[in-house]
C-alpha positions in Angstrom: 70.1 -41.5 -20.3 67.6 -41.8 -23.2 69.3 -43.4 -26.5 68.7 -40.4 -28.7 68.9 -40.7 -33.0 70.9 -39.1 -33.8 73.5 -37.8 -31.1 73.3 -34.2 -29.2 76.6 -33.3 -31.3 75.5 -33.7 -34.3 71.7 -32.3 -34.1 73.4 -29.2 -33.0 75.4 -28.7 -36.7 72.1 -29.4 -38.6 71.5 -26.9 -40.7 69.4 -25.3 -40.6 70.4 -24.8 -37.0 67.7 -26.3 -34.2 65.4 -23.9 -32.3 66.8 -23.3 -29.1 63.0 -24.6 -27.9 63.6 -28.2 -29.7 67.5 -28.4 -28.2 66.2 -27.4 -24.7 63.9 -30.4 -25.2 65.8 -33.1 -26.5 68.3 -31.8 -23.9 65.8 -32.4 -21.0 64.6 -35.7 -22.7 68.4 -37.6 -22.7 68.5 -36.3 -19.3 65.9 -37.1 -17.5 64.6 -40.6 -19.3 66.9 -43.7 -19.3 67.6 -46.0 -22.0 64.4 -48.2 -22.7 62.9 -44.5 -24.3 63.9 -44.1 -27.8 63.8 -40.2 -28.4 64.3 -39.1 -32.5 64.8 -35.3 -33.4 62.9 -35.2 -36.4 63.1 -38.3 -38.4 61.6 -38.4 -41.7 58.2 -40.4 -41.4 56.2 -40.9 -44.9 57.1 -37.4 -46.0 56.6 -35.7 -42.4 59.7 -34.4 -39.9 58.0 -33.9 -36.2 60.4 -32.3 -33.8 60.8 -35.3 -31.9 59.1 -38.6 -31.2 59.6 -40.9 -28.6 59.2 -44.4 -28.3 59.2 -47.3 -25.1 59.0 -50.7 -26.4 55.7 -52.2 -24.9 54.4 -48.8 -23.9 54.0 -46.6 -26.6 54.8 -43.5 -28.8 54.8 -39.3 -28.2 54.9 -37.5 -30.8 56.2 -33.6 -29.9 55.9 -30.7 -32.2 58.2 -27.7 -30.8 57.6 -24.1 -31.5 59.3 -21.1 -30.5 56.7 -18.7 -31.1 55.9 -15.4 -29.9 52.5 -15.7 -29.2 51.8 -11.9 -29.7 51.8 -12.6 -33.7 49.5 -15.3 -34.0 45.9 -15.5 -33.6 43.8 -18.6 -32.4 40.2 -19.2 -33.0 37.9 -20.7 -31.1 37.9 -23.8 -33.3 41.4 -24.2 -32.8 42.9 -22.5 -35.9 46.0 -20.3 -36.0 46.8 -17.1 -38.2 49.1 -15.1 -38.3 48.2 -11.8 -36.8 49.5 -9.8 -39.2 48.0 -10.7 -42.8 45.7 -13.7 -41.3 47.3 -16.3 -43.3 46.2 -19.6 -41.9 49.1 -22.0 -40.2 48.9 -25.6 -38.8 48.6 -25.4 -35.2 51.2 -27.7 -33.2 47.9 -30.0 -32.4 47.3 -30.2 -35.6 50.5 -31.7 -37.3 50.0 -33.5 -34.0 47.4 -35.3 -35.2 48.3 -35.7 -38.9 51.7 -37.6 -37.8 50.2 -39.4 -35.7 47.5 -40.3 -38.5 50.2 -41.2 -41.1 51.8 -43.2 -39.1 48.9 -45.5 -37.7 48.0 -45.8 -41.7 51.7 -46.9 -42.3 51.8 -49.3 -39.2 48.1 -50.8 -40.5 49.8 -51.2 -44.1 52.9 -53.0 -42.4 50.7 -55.2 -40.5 48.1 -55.9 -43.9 51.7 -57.0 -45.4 52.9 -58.9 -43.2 49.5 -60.9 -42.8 49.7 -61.4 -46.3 52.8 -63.1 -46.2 52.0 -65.3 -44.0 48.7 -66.4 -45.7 50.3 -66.7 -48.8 52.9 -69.2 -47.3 50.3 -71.3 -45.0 51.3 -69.1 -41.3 49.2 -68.2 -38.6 49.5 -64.6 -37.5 49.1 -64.2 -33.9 46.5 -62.4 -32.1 48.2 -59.1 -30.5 
């Protein structure tokens, strides 16, 4: 069973309550990955909350934005974008906070490491090659 932050129990008295899409997911996710996959239901991240992201030490991270939409009120455009159908007010697609998370946190990962190798100039260290 995935190691989820935090616990089934208490995501489901979050107000406001979860979509029934992102507690079908993080349902399905402590089910069917063990415990070396890290799964988050949306932690804060430099001013962002994604639905969920998961991470596997020495793998890698995924990054899942969850919508229950009814696809019959939303427009997409060829280039990607969404509107709603109704007054054509433009929204972030899924993809595209996607891709912005995923953007802010390289950046902050960059600035972590830029610190760190700092640090260790400053006090006469060698940082290792990754």
């Amino acid at each position: 069973m995935a190691v989820l932050y935090p616990q089934i129990s208490q995501i489901e008295e979050f107000v406001p309550h979860p979509e029934a899409g992102e507690l079908a997911l993080i349902r399905f996710l402590a089910d069917h990955l063990d415990d070396t996959f890290h799964v988050f239901f949306q932690p804060m991240m430099d001013g962002d909350k994604p639905d969920v992201v998961i991470l596997k030490q020495d793998c890698g991270v995924v990054i899942w934005e969850v919508k229950d939409w009814n696809l019959e009120h939303y427009n997409f455009t060829s280039d990607g974008q969404c509107q709603l159908r109704s007054d054509g007010t433009p929204l972030y697609s899924p993809a595209e906070q996607v891709v912005r998370y995923k953007k802010r946190l390289l950046k902050g990962l960059d600035q972590r490491r830029h610190r760190q190798r700092t640090e260790l100039e400053g006090k006469g260290g060698l940082l290792q090659p990754e």
